[in-house]
C-alpha positions in Angstrom: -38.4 2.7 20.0 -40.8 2.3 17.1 -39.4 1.6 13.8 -39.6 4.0 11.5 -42.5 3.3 8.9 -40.6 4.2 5.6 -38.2 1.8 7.1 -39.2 -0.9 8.3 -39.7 -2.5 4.9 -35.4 -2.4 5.1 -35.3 -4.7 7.8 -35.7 -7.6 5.6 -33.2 -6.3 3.3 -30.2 -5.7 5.4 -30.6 -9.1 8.2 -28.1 -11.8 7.9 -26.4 -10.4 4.4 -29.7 -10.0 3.1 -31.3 -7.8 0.4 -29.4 -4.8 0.5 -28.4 -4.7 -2.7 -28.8 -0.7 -3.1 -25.2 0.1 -1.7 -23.8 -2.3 -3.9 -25.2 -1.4 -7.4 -23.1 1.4 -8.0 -20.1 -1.1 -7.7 -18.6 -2.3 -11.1 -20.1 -5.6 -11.4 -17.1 -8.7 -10.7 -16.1 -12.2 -11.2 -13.9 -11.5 -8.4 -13.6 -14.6 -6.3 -15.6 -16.5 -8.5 -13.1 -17.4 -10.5 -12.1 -20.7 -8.9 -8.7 -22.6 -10.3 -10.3 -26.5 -10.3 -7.1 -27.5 -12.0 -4.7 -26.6 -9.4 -3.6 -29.7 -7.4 -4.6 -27.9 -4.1 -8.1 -27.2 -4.9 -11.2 -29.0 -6.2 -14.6 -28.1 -7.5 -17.9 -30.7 -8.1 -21.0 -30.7 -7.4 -24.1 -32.8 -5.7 -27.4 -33.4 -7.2 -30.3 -32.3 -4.8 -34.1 -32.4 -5.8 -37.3 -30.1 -4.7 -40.8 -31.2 -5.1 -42.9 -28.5 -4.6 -46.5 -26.7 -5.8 -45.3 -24.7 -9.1 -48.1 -22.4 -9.1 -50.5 -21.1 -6.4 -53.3 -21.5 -8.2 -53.1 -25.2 -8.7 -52.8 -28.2 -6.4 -50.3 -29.8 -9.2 -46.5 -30.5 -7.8 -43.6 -31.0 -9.4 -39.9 -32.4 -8.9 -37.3 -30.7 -10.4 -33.4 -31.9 -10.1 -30.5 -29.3 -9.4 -27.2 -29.3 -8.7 -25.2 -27.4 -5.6 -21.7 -26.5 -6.8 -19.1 -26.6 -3.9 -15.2 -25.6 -3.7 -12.4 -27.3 -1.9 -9.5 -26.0 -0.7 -6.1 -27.5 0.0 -8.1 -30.8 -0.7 -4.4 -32.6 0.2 -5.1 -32.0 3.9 -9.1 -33.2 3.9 -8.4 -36.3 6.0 -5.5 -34.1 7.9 -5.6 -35.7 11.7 -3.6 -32.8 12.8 -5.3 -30.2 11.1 -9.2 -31.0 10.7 -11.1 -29.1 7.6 -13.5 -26.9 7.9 -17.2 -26.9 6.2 -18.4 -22.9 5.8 -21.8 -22.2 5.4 -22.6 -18.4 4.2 -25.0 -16.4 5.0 -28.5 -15.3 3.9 -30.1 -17.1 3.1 -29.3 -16.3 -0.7 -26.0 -14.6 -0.2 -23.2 -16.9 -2.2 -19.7 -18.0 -0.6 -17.8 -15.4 -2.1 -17.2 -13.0 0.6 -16.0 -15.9 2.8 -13.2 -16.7 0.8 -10.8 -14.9 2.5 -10.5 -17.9 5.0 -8.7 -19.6 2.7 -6.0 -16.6 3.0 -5.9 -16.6 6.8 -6.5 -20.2 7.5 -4.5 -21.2 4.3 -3.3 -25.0 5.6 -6.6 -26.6 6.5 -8.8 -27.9 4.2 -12.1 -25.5 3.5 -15.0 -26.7 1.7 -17.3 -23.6 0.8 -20.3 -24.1 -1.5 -23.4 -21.8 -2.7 -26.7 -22.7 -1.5 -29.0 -23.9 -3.3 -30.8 -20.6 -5.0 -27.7 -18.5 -5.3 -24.8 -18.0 -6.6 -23.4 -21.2 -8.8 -25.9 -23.1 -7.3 -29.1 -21.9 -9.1 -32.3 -23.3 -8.3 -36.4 -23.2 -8.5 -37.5 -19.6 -8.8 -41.0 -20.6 -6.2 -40.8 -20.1 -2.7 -41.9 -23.3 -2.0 -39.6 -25.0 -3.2 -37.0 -23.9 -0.2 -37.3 -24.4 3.7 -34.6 -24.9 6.2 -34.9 -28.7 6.2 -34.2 -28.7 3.1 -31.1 -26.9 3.5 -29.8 -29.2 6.3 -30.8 -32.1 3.8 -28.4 -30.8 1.3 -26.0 -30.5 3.5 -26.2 -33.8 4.3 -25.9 -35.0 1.2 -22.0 -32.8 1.2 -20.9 -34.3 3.9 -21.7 -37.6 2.8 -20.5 -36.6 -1.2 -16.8 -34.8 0.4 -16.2 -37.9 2.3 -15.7 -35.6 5.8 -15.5 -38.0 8.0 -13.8 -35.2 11.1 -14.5 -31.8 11.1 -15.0 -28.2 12.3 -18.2 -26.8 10.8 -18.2 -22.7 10.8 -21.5 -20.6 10.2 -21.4 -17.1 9.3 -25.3 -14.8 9.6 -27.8 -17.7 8.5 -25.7 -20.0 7.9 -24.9 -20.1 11.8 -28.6 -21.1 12.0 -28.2 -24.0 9.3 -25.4 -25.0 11.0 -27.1 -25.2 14.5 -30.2 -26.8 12.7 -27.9 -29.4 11.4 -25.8 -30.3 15.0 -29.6 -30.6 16.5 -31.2 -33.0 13.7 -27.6 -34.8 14.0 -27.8 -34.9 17.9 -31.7 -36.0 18.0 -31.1 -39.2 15.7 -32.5 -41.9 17.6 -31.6 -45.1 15.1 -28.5 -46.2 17.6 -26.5 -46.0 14.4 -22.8 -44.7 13.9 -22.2 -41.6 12.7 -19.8 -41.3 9.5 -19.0 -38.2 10.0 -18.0 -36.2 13.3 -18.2 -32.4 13.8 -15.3 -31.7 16.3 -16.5 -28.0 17.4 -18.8 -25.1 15.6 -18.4 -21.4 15.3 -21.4 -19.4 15.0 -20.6 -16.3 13.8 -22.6 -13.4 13.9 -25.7 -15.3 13.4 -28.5 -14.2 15.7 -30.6 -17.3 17.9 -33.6 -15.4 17.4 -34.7 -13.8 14.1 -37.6 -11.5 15.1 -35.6 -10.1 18.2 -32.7 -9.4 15.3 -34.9 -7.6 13.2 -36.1 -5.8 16.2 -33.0 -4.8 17.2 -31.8 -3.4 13.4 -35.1 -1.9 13.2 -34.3 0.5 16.3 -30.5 0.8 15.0 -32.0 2.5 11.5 -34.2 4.9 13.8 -31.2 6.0 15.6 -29.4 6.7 12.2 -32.1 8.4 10.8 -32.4 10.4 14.3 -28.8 11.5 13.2 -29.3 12.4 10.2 -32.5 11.8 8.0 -31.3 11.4 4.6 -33.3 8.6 3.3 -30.9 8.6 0.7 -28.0 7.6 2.7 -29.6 5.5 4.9 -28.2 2.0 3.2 -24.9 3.1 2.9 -24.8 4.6 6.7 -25.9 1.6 8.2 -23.3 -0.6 6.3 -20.7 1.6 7.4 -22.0 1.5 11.5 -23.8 -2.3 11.4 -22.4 -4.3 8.4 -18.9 -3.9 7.0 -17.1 -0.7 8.9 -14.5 -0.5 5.5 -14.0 3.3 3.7 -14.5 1.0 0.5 -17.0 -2.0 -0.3 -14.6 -5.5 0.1 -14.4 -7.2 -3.4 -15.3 -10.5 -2.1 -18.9 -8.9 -0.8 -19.6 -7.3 -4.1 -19.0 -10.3 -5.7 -21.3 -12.5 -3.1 -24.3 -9.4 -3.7 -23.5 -9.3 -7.6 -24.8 -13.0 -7.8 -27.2 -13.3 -4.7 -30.6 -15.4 -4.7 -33.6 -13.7 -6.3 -35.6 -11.5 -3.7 -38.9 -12.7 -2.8 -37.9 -16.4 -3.6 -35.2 -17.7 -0.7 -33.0 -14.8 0.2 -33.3 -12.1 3.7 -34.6 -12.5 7.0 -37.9 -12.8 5.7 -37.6 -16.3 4.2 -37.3 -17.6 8.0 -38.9 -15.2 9.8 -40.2 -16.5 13.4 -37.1 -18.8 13.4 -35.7 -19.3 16.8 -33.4 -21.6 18.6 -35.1 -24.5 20.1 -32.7 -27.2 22.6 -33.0 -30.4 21.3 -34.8 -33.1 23.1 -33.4 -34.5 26.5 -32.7 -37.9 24.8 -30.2 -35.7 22.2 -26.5 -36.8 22.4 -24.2 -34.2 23.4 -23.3 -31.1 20.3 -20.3 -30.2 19.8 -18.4 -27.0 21.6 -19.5 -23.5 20.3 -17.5 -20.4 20.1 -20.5 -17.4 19.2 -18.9 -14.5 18.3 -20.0 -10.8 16.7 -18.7 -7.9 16.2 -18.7 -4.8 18.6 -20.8 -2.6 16.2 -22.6 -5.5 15.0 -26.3 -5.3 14.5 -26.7 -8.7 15.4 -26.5 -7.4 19.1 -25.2 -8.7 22.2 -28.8 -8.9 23.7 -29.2 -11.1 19.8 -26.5 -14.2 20.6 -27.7 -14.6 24.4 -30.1 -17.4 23.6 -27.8 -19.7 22.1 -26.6 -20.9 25.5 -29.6 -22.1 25.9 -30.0 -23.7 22.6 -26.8 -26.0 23.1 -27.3 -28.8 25.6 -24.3 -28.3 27.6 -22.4 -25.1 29.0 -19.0 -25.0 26.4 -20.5 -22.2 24.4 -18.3 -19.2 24.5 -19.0 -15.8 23.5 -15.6 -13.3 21.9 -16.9 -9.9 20.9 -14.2 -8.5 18.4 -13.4 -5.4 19.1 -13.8 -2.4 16.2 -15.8 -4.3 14.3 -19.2 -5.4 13.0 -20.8 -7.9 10.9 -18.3 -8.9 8.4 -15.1 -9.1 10.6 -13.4 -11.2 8.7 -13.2 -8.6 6.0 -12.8 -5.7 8.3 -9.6 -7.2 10.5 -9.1 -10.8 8.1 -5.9 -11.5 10.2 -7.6 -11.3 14.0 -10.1 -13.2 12.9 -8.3 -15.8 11.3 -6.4 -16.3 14.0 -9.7 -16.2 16.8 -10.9 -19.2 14.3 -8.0 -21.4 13.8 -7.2 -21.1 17.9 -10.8 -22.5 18.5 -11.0 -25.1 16.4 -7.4 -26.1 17.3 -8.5 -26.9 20.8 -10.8 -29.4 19.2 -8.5 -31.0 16.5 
């Protein structure tokens, strides 16, 4: 089905907790979840110092390097080096979209230790507003640079939209080093969650899923909130945490939506690659990030222990649509791998 014209341009906006900041903006803007308690004895905040060289102005051949700092939260920090109970290091979505609205792990997960942070670009981790100062290596770079700063030495890493791709991005550059050195640090298992292996066949997909809402009914004026309702976050009522992670998103145009990795699409890694860790891929039933949108990542993985749980009554956000299912679908996996 072709894409609506007048829509297309929404694709972008609404991928992977993208741009779609129009059903939000009648919200009362929140600190909500931002405000983080560093002094409680079960909780930690710091921060790592990244750095971006990059061309400043298009219109001149002069780079510079600028010096930034990604802000990042742990939870029940007591339990980091927990042998029983390995942490867990979330990467939100995006790319642009802050941690916020995946805080409510720590409610149904509350004994491991969770390490969120924001992204460079968003959230409390604001960076260079030039395009060219962000790519997806650079991403994985900074993520590096956590692991390394949080001293994880075992753990579960857990992806949710884009930041299933960073964290498939990462388990490939980490299975394709060819130095013969050790590893300091060992992901056990991965969860992508809701993140799609191929970004064009996504936008494909949500492209035809907007025609079919606009076949229903063709309100343009509805359209946003409609397809949040069907595709995004199936609550009456916008969840606090999401406000919170839209009220203090990335800067479109800069690093934020489907369009800043458009043409992205799982690659295997080389033959010589060590062995990545044990995936679960799941999505929600209503989830615009299809079925026909998760297929590829058992190719991706270079071995067969990918698994794939659709959760029923829900779409792209179920952990804020049923927090205590899901909670429990994510602890069970990475239990298994403990």
């Amino acid at each position: 089905m072709r894409i609506l014209e007048p829509f297309s341009v929404l694709i972008h906006f609404i991928l992977l907790v993208g741009n779609c900041d129009a059903f939000l903006q009648s919200a009362p803007k929140s600190d909500g979840l931002r405000k983080l308690n560093a002094s409680s004895g079960l909780s930690f905040d710091g921060s790592i110092e990244v750095s971006r060289t990059y061309q400043k102005d298009e219109s001149s051949t002069d780079v510079t390097t600028t010096k930034h700092e990604i802000k990042y939260h742990i939870h029940n920090r007591m339990n980091l080096s927990s042998v029983q109970k390995a942490p867990i290091l979330v990467l939100h979505g995006g790319p642009g979209v802050p941690s916020d609205y995946l805080h409510p792990l720590k409610d149904v997960i509350p004994y491991r230790s969770i390490v969120f942070y924001d992204q460079l670009g968003c959230g409390r981790s604001p960076g260079p507003e030039c395009k060219d100062a962000y790519s997806l290596k650079d991403s994985v770079d900074d993520l590096e640079l956590l692991i390394k700063k949080c001293g994880l030495r075992r753990f579960h890493l857990y992806g949710q939209s884009f930041g299933s791709i960073l964290a498939f991005e990462y388990l490939k550059r980490l299975a394709e080093k060819s130095d013969g050195s050790r590893n300091e640090s060992e992901c056990l298992s991965v969860i992508l969650s809701s993140g799609p292996s191929d970004v064009d066949q996504v936008e494909g997909v949500a492209g035809d899923l907007i025609s079919k809402l606009m076949e229903e009914d063709n309100d343009e004026s509805t359209i946003m909130e409609r397809f949040r309702k069907r595709h995004q976050c199936q609550t009456e009522d916008k969840p606090q945490p999401l406000i919170d992670a839209y009220d203090h998103a990335g800067k479109p145009g800069i690093w934020r939506g489907t369009d800043s990795i458009k043409g992205w699409k799982a690659e295997k890694p080389s033959d010589s690659a060590s062995r990545m860790p044990s995936a679960l891929v799941m999505r929600g039933e209503n989830d615009f990030v299809s079925d026909v949108c998760i297929q590829g990542w058992k190719q991706a993985f270079n071995h067969k222990f990918v698994r794939i749980k659709v959760l029923e009554g829900c779409s792209h956000h179920g952990l804020l649509e049923q927090p205590t299912v899901y909670g429990e679908i994510v602890d069970s996996f990475f239990s298994e791998y403990d």
